[in-house]
N, CA, C and O atoms as a GROMACS GRO file, in nm:
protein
  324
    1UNK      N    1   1.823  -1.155  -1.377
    1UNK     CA    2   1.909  -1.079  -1.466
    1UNK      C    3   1.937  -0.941  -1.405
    1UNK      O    4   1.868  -0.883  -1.321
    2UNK      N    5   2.044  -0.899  -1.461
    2UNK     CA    6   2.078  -0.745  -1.417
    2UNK      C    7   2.099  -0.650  -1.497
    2UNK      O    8   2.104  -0.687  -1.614
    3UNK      N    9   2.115  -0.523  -1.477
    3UNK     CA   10   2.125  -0.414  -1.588
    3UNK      C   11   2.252  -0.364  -1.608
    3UNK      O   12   2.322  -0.372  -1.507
    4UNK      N   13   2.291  -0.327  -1.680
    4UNK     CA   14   2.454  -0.281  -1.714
    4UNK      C   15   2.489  -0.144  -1.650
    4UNK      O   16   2.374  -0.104  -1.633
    5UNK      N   17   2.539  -0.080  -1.620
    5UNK     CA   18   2.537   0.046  -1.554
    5UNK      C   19   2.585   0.155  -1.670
    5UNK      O   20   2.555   0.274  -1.658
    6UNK      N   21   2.661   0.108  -1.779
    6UNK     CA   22   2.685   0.164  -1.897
    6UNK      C   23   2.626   0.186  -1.992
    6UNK      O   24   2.600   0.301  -2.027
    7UNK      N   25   2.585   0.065  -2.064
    7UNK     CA   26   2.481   0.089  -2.138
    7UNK      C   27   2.320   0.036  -2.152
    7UNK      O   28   2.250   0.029  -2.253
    8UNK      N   29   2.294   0.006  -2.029
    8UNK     CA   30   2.138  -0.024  -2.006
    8UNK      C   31   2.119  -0.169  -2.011
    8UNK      O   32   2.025  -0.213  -1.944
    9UNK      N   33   2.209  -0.271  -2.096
    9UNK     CA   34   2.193  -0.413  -2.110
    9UNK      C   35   2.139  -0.458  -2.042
    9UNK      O   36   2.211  -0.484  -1.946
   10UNK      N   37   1.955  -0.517  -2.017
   10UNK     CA   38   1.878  -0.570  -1.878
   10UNK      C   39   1.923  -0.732  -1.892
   10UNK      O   40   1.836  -0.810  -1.855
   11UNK      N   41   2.015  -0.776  -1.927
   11UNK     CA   42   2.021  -0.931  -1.915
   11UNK      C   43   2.183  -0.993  -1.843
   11UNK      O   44   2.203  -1.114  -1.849
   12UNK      N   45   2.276  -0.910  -1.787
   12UNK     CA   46   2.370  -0.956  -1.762
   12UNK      C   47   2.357  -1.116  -1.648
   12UNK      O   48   2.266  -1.184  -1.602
   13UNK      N   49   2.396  -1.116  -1.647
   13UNK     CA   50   2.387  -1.296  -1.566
   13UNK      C   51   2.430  -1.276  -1.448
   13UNK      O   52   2.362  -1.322  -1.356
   14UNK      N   53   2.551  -1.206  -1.415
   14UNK     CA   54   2.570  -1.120  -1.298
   14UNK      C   55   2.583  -0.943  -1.248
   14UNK      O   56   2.591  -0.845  -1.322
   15UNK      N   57   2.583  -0.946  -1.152
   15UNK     CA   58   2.515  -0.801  -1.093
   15UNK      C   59   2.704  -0.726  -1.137
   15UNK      O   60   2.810  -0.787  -1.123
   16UNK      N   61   2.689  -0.612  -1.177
   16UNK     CA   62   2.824  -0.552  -1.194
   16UNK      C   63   2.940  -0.548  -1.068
   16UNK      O   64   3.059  -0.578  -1.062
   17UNK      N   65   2.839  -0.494  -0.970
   17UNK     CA   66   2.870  -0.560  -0.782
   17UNK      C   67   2.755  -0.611  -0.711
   17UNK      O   68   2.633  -0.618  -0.725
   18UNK      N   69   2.857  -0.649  -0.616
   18UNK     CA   70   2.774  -0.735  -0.509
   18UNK      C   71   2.730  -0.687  -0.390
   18UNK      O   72   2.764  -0.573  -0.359
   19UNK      N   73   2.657  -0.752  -0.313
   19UNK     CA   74   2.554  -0.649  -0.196
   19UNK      C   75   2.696  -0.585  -0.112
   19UNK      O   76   2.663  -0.530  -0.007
   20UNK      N   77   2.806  -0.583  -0.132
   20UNK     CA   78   2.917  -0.530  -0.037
   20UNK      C   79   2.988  -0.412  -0.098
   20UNK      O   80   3.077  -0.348  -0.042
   21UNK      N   81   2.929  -0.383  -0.243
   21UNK     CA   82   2.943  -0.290  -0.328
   21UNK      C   83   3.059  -0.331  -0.407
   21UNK      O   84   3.070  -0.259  -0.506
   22UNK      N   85   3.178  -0.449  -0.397
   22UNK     CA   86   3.279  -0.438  -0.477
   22UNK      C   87   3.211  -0.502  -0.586
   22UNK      O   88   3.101  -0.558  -0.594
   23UNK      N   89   3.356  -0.469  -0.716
   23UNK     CA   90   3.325  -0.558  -0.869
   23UNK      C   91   3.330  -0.702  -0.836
   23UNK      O   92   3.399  -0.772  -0.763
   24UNK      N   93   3.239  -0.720  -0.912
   24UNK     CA   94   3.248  -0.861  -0.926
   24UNK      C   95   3.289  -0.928  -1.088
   24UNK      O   96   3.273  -1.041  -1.133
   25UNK      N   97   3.344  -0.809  -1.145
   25UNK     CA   98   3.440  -0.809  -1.334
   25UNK      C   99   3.385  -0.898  -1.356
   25UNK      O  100   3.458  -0.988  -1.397
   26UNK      N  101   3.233  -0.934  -1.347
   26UNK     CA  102   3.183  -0.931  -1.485
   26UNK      C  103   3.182  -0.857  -1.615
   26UNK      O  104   3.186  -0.734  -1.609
   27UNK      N  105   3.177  -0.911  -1.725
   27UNK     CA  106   3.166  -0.835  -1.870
   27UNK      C  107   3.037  -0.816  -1.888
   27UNK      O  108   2.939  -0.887  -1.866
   28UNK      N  109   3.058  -0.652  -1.953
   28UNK     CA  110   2.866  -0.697  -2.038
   28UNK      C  111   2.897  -0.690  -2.183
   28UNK      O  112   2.941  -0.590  -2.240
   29UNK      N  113   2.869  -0.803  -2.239
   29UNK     CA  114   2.852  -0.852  -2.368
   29UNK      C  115   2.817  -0.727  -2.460
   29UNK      O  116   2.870  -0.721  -2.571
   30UNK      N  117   2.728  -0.626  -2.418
   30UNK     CA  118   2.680  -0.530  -2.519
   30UNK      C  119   2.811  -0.438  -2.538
   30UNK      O  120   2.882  -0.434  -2.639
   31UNK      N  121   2.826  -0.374  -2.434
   31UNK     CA  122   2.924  -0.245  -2.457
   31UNK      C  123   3.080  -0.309  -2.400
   31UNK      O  124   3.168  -0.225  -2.388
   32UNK      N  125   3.116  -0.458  -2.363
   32UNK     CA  126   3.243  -0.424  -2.346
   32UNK      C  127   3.275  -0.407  -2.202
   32UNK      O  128   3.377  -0.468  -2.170
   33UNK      N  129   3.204  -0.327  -2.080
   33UNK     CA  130   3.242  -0.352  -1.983
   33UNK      C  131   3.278  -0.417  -1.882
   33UNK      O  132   3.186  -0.455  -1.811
   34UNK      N  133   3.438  -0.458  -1.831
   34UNK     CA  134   3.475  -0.510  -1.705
   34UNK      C  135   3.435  -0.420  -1.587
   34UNK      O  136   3.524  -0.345  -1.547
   35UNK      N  137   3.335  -0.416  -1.534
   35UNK     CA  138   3.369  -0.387  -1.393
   35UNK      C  139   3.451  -0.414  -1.247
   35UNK      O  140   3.451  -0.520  -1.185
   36UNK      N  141   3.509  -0.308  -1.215
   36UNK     CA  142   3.607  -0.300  -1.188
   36UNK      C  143   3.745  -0.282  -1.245
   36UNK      O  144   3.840  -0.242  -1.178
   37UNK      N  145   3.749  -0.299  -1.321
   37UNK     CA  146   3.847  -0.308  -1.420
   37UNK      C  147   3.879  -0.203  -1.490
   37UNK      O  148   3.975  -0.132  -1.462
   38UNK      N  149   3.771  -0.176  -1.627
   38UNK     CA  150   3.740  -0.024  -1.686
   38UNK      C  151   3.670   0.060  -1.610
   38UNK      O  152   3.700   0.179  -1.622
   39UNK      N  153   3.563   0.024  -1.516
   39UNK     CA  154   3.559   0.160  -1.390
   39UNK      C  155   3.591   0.190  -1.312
   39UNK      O  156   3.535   0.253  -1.222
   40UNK      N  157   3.772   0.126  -1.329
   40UNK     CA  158   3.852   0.177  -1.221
   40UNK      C  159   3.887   0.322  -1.175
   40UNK      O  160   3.878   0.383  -1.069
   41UNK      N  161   3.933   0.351  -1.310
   41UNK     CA  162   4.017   0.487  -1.344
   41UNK      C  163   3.918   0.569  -1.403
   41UNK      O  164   3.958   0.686  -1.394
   42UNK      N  165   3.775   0.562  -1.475
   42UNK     CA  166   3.673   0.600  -1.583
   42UNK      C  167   3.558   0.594  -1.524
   42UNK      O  168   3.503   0.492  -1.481
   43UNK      N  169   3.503   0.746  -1.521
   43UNK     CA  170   3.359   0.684  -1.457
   43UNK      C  171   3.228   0.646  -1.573
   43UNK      O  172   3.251   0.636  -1.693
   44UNK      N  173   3.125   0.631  -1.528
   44UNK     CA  174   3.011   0.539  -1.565
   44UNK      C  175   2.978   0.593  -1.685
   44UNK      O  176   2.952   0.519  -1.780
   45UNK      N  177   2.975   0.737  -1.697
   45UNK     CA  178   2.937   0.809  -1.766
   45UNK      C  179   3.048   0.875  -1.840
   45UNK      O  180   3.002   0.961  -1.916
   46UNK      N  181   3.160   0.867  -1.845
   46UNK     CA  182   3.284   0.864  -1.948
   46UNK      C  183   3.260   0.669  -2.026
   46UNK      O  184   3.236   0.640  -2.144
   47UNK      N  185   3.269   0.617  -1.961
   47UNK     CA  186   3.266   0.514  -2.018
   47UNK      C  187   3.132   0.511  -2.114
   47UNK      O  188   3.135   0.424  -2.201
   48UNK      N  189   3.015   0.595  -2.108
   48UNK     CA  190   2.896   0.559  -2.174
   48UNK      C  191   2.936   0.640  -2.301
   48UNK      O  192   2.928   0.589  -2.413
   49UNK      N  193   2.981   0.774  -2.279
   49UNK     CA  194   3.003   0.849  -2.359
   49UNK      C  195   3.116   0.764  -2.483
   49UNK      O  196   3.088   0.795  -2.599
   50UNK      N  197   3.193   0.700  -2.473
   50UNK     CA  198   3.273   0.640  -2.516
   50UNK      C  199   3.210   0.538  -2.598
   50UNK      O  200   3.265   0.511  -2.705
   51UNK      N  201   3.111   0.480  -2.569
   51UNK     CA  202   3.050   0.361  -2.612
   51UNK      C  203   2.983   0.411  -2.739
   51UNK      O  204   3.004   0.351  -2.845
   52UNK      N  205   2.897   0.528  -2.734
   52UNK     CA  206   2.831   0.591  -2.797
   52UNK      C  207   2.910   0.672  -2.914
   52UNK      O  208   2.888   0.680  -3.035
   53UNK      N  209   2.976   0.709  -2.860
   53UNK     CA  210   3.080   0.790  -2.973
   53UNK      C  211   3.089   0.680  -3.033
   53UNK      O  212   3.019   0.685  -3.134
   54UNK      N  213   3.168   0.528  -3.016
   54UNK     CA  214   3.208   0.477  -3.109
   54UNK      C  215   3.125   0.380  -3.194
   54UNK      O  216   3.169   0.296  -3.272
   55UNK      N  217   2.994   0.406  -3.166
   55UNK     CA  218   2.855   0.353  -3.258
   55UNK      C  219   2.806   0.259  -3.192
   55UNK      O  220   2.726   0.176  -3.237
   56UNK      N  221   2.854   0.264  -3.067
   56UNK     CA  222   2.704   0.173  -2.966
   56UNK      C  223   2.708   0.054  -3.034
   56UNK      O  224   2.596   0.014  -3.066
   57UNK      N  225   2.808  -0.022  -3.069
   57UNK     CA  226   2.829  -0.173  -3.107
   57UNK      C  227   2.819  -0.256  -3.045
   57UNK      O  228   2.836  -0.221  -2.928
   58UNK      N  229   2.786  -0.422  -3.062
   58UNK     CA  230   2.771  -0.514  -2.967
   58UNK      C  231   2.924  -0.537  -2.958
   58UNK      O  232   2.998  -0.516  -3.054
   59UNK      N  233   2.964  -0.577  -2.848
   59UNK     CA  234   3.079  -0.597  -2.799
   59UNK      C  235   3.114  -0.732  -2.821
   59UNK      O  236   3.218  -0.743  -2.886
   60UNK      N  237   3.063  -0.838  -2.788
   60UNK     CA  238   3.092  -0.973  -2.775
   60UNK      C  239   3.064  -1.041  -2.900
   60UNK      O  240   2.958  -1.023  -2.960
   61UNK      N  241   3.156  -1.121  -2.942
   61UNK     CA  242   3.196  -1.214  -3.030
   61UNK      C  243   3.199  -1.352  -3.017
   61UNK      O  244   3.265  -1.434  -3.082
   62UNK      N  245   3.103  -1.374  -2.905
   62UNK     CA  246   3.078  -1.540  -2.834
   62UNK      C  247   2.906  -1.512  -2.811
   62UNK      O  248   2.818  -1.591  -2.845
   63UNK      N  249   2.887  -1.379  -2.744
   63UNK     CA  250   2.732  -1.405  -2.748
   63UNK      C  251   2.653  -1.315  -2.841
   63UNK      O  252   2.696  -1.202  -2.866
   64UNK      N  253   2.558  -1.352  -2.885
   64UNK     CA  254   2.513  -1.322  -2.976
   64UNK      C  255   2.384  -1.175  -2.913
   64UNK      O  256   2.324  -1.193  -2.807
   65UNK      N  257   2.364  -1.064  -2.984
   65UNK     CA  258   2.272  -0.963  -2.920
   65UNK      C  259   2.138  -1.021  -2.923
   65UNK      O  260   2.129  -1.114  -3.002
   66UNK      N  261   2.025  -0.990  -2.855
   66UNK     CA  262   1.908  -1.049  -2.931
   66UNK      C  263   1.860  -1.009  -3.020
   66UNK      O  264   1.898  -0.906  -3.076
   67UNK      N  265   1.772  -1.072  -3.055
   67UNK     CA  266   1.668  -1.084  -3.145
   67UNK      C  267   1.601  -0.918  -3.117
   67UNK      O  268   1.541  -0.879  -3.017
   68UNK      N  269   1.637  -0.832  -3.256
   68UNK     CA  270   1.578  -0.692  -3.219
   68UNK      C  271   1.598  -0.626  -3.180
   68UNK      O  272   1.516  -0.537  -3.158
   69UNK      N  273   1.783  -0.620  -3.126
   69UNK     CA  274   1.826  -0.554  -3.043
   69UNK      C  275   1.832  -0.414  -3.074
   69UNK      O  276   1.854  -0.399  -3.194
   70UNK      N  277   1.822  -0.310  -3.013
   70UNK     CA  278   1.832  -0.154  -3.078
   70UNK      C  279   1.889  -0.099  -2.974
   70UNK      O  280   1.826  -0.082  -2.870
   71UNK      N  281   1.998  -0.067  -2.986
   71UNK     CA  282   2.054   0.012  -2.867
   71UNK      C  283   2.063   0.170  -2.804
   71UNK      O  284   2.102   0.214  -2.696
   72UNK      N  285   2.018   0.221  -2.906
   72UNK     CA  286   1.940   0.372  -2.899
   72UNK      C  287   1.853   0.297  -2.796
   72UNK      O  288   1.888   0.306  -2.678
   73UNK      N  289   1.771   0.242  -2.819
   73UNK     CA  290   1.641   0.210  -2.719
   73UNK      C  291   1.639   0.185  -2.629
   73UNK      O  292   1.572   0.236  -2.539
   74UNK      N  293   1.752   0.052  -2.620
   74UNK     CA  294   1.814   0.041  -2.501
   74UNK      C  295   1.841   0.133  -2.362
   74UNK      O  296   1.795   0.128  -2.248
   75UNK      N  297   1.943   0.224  -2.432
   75UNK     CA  298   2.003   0.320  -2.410
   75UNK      C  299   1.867   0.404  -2.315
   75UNK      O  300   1.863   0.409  -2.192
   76UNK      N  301   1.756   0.468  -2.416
   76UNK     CA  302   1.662   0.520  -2.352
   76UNK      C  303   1.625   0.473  -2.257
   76UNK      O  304   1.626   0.526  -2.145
   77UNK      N  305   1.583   0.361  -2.286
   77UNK     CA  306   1.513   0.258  -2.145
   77UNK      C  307   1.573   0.280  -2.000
   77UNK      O  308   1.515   0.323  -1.900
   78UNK      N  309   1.709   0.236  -2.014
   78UNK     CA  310   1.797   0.286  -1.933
   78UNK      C  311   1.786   0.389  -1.840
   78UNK      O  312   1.786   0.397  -1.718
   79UNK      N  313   1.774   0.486  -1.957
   79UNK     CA  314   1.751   0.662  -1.869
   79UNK      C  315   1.638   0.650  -1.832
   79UNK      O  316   1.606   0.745  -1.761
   80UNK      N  317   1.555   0.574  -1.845
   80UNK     CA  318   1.422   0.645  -1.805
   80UNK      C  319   1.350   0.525  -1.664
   80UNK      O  320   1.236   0.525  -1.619
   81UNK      N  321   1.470   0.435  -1.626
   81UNK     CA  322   1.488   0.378  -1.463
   81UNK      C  323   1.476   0.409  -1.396
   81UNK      O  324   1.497   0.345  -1.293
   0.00000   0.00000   0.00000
């Protein structure tokens, strides 16, 4: 599994990029991000800020968050990598 670069998500299925550094636009289910795509023009940290402003919601409507999910916590976890 991999980590989201936005909002900390440790379970993406694929890496945001690949060992050659490009996107590989995957989505992350939590916050919404295409890479490559939305961090085309937006960096990592505009895009986080964004997420957060708008209440740190699960993004995806096919997968489900887990069990317990808290995204404040998340979030911390994240920072503290």
């Amino acid at each position: 599994m991999y980590e989201c670069d936005i909002c900390g998500y440790p379970e993406l299925e694929e890496p945001p990029y690949d060992s050659h550094g490009c996107a590989t636009f995957s989505v992350c289910p939590c916050c919404g991000t295409e890479f490559g795509y939305d961090d085309a023009n937006t960096s990592h940290a505009a895009l986080r800020q964004r997420w957060v402003a708008n209440g740190m919601r699960w993004s995806s409507a096919s997968t489900a968050p887990p069990a317990g999910w808290e995204p404040s916590r998340q979030l911390l976890m994240a920072d503290q990598a």
